[in-house]
Residue, then its C-alpha position, 0 to 999 in steps of 0.5 A: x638688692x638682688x644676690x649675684x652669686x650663691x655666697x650673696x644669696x645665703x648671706x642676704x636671705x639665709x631663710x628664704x634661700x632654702x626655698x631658692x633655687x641657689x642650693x640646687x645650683x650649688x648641688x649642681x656645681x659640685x656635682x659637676x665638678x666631680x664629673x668635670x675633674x674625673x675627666x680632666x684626670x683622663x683628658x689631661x692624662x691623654x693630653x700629655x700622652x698625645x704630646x709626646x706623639x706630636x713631639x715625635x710625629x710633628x717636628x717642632x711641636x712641643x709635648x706640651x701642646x696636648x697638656x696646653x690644650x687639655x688645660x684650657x679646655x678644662x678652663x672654658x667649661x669651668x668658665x661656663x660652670x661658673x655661671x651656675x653659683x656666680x651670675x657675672x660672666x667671666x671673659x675668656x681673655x685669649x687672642x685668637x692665633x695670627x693664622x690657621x693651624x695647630x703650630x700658630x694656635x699653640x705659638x699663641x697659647x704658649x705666649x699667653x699667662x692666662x695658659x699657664x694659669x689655667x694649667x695650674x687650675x687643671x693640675x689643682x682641679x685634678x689633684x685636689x679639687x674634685x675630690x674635696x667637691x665628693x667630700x663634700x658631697x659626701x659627707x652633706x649627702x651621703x652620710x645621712x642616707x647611710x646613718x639612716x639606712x642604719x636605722x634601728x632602736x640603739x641608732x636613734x642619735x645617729x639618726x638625730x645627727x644625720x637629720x641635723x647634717x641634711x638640714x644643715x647641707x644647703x648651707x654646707x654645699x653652697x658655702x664649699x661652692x661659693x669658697x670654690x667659685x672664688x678660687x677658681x675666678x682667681x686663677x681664671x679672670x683676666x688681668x688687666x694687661x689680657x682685656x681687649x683693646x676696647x674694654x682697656x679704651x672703656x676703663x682708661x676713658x671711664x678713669x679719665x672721665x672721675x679725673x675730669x670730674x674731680x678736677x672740676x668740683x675742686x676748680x667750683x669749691x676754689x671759686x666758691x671759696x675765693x670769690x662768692x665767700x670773700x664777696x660775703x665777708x666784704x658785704x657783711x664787713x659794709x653791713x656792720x660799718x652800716x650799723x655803727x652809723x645808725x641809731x639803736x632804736x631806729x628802723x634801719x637799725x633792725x633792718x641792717x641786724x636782720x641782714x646781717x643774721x641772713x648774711x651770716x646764716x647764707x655764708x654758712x650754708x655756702x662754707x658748708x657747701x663748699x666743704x662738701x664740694x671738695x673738703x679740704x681735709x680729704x686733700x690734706x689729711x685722707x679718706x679716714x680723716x674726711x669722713x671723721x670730720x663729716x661725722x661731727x657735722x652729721x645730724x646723727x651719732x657716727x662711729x667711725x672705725x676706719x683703720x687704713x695703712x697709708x694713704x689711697x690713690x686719690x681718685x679712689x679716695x674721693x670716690x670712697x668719700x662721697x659713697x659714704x657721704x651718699x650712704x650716710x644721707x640716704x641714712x638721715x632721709x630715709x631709715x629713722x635711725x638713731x645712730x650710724x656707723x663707718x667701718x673701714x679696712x684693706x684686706x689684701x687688694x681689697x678696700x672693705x667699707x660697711x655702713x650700717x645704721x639701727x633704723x626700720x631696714x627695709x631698703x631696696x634698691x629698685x624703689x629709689x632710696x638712693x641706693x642706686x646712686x651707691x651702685x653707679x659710683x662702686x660702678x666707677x670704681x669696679x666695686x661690689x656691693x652687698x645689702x643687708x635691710x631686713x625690715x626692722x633692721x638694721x641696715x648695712x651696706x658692704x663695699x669692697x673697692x679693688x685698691x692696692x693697700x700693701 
């Protein structure tokens, strides 16, 4: 799987990540977030001083629109700054003003909530943000330049303690500017309710589009199950009437008895079929007791650990279902494990699953080994994936499904 962000290529790749380019990103980041946060102090420093003049030059402008606007220039450039430790792209979800002019812009910006978050973000970046990024700097960098500056026969442990500091600085700087980037996709990523009308269409059409299918592989499995399979029991009910009436040693007899077993072996593939259609525990009982249940009739050994406070929404519970079913096949295909294992937690907003198994690693998503099918349904449910296959093993994947779990 190829890393999105700087945090995913150290975790993925934390030996052949030296050699990438995603520590000089890092570098490059916090190196612009010192010179970005030096200017907001000036820029958002001129700003309020240029909107008390507007109070006083311009009647009816608030002071706060030189303050407004620093802000969210300060946001835009941390959005394309972003870009650096973080590939997905970040929306700017302001409205553009009703009309031209200075009076319409900050009527519009004052309305928005993104405005006053990227305020905060500004108040943050200045007062804190900015000077932790020259720590950091600081200490992964310019320490051992000073220890080795300093360099005489009674100094050597110091020189030994600044090499160690700069072997460890790649992993230093990118994990300070991956923790960074987060933050600051938190105050700055759009809401919901911010999305433009055609993206909130694609989402709403996207939900109603899993809802249609969910219905529908219910509406097959009640088929299946009221008619095909009672359609069995009855011809296997006719096969045994048959067999009382025919002699033990005839030919008929072994006849109706090999019927009979392909009866019997049929009617079991479809009520397995059926289960996995749409298994009536998922329905009853939840997503943990689901996947439990699927674990007995696994070919492998399954640990489950799936620990969740209360029942999901059920289209995210089916979804979660059948990328663990999907995962856990793609393990009995494809790795020669000998056991496997579901780890499952709500952290926050977030639905956290890890699948993993003790077979040969090497996965990769772009030799179709069904990973691509795990990212098309995460795709549905606005989730992450991470992948861990080194070859030898073992393999995890790492899911995290935006849900509500408080």
């Amino acid at each position: 799987m190829r890393p999105r962000t700087a945090w995913q290529a150290m975790a993925l790749h934390p030996l052949s990540f030296l050699t990438s380019a995603w520590p000089w990103r890092s570098l490059a980041y916090l190196v612009g977030g010192v010179l970005v946060g030096a200017v907001a102090a000036l820029v958002f420093a001129a700003g309020l001083v240029a909107g008390v003049v507007l109070l006083v030059v311009l009647v009816g402008i608030a002071p706060l629109v030189g303050v407004v606007l620093s802000s969210v220039t300060v946001a835009a450039v941390e959005r394309r700054r972003l870009r650096l430790v973080d590939l997905d792209a970040l929306p700017d979800p302001h409205r553009a003003p009703p009309a031209p002019g200075l009076r319409a812009w900050a009527a519009t910006r004052l309305r928005e909530q993104v405005t006053w978050r990227e305020l905060l973000f500004t108040l943050l970046s200045v007062a804190a943000l900015w000077w932790l990024d020259l720590l950091v700097l600081a200490f992964s960098l310019g320490l051992p330049v000073l220890l080795f500056a300093s360099t005489d026969s009674q100094t050597w442990p110091w020189t030994v303690f600044g090499a160690i500091v700069l072997l460890a600085s790649p992993y230093t700087v990118t994990s300070w500017a991956g923790a960074r980037a987060a933050f600051a996709r938190t105050f700055l990523a759009p809401r919901d309710a911010e999305l433009g009308e055609a993206l909130r269409e694609v989402r709403a059409s996207r939900a109603r589009l899993i809802d249609s299918f969910d219905a529908e592989r219910v509406r097959i499995e009640r088929d299946l199950h009221d008619g095909v399979q009672q359609h069995l029991v009855s011809l296997g009910v006719t096969l045994g009437l048959m067999r009382l009436d025919a002699p033990d040693d005839s030919p008929l007899a072994a006849g109706l008895d090999e019927a009979e077993r392909r009866l019997a072996a049929t009617h079991a593939e479809l009520r397995s079929l059926v289960r996995g259609l749409h298994p009536p525990v998922l329905t009853d009982h939840g997503l943990a007791a689901a996947v439990e249940d699927f674990a007995t009739r696994f070919p492998l050994p399954v640990d489950v650990d799936l620990v969740l406070p209360r029942r999901m929404p059920r289209p995210l519970e089916t979804g979660a279902y059948y990328l663990i079913n999907e995962a856990l096949t793609n393990v009995a295909r494809h790795s020669g494990a000998n056991r496997a294992w579901v780890h499952g937690r709500c952290r926050s907003d977030l639905l956290v699953l890890e699948i993993g198994d003790d077979g040969g690693g090497g996965a990769d998503p772009d030799a179709g080994t069904g990973l691509t099918g795990l990212a098309d349904r995460l795709t549905a449910l606005e989730g992450r994936m991470r992948l861990s296959s080194p070859v030898g093993g073992p393999t995890l994947v790492h899911v995290e499904i935006p849900c509500r779990c408080a």
